[in-house]
N, C-alpha and C positions, 0 to 999 in steps of 0.2 A: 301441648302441640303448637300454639297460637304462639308461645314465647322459641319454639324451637324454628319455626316458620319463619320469624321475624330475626332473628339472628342468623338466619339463612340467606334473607334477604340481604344484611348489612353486611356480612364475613365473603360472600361469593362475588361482588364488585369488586370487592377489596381485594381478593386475591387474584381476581381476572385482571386489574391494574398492576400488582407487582408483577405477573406474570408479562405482561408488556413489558415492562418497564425494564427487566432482566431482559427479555429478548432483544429489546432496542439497545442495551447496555452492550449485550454479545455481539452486538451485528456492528458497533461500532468502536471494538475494541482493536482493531488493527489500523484503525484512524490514529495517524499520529501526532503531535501537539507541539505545531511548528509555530504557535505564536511567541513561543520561548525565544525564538531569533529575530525576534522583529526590529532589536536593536542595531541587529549587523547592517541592517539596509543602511542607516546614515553614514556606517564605515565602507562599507563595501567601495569598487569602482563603478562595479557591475554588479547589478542583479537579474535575474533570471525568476519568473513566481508561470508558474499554470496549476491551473485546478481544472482539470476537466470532472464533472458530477453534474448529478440534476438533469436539465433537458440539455444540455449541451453533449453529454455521452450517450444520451439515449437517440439524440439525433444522428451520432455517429456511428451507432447499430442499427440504426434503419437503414442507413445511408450503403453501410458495407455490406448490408444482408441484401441490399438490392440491387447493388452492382451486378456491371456485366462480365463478370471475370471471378471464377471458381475460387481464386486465391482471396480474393478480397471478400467472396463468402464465408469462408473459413475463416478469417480474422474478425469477420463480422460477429460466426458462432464462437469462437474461442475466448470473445469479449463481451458476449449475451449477459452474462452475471455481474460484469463488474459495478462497481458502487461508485466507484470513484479513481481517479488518478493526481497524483499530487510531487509536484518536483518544485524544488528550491536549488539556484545555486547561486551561491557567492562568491564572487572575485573580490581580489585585495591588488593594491599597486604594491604591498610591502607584504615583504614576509611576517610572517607573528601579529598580525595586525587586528588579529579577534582573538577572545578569549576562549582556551579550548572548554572549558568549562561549558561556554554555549554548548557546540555538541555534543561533551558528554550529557546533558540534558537531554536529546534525544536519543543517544545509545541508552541510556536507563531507562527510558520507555519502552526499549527494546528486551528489557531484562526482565518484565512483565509475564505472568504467566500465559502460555500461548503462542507463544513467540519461541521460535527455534533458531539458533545460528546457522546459517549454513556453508558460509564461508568468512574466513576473516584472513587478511592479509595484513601484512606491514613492511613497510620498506623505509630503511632510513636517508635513502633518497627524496627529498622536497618533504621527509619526513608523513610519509602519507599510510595511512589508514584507509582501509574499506572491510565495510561488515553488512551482510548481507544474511537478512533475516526471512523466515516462513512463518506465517502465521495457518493453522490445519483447524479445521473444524469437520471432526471425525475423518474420512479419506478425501476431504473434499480439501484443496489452498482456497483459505480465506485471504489471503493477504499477503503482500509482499513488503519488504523496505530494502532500501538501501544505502547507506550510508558512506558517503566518503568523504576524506579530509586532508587537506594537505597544508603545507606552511602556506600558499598564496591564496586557497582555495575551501568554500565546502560546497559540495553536490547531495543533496535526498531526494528519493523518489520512494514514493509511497502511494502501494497499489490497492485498491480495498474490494473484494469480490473473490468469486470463485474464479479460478484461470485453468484452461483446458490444458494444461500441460504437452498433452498426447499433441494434440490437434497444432503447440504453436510449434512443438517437433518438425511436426511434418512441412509447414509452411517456410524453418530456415532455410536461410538463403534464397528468399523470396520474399519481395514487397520491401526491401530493404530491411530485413529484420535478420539478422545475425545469422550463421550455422550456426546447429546446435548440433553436438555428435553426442545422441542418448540413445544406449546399448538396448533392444527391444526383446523381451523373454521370445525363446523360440517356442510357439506352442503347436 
């Protein structure tokens, strides 16, 4: 009993550690690994970097949840969960002037399991790409990316958290956020 008690002691940390340790793994698997492009900064014209995370997004859901205006309530709850925001974009003075290989480095992150397409585009005008990815954790979005790329140009945004779907519906064409025309089951 004394030798069962004692490997109880040693085996039940150990699992309560891997048990973190995969949670923390999943909660940060729709983070994506933009240090792959850090070489484009010295090529670029222009760059463009925001991180919004940590206390500076948690600032910004205090902020909108106590506004004095419904709408900006509602962006405030629509963005309670999020983890993080993350956009990169690159300007070039010349066309071809980065290596595509850089972004397919982040499309292949995209290719991960977890991650669903949900739109891709191509046009061989300025030869541009855009792929737009979901990340779901059971009916919940975990995660957003987006990826785009052109002969002068690349733009990523990459959202980490749950996002209220419903709720930023309702808000298009408000607060300057886009229409969104999404068809609503009639119940």
């Amino acid at each position: 009993m004394k030798l069962f008690n004692h490997s109880l002691k040693i085996i039940l940390p150990v699992l309560l550690l891997l048990l973190l340790t995969a949670t923390a793994a999943n909660a940060q698997d729709a983070r994506l690994q933009f240090e792959r492009l850090n070489g484009l900064e010295t090529r670029a014209e222009e760059v463009v970097e925001v991180n919004i995370d940590g206390k500076l997004l948690d600032l910004a859901k205090r902020v909108m949840v106590k506004v004095d205006d419904p709408n900006a309530k509602k962006v405030g709850q629509a963005i309670s969960g999020l983890k993080g925001i993350y956009v990169r974009v690159y300007n070039f003075k010349n066309e071809n002037e980065y290596n595509v290989a850089d972004v397919d480095t982040i499309r292949s992150q995209l290719n991960a399991p977890g991650w669903e397409k949900l739109a891709n585009v191509r046009s061989k005008k300025n030869n541009q790409k855009i792929d737009v990815y979901t990340m779901f954790t059971g009916d919940v979005m975990s995660g957003v990316a987006v990826v785009l790329s052109e002969s002068k140009s690349i733009a990523l945004v990459n959202i980490i958290g749950p996002i209220d779907i419903d709720l930023l519906a309702e808000l298009s064409g408000k607060l300057n956020i886009p229409k969104i025309e999404i068809e609503k089951d009639k119940e």
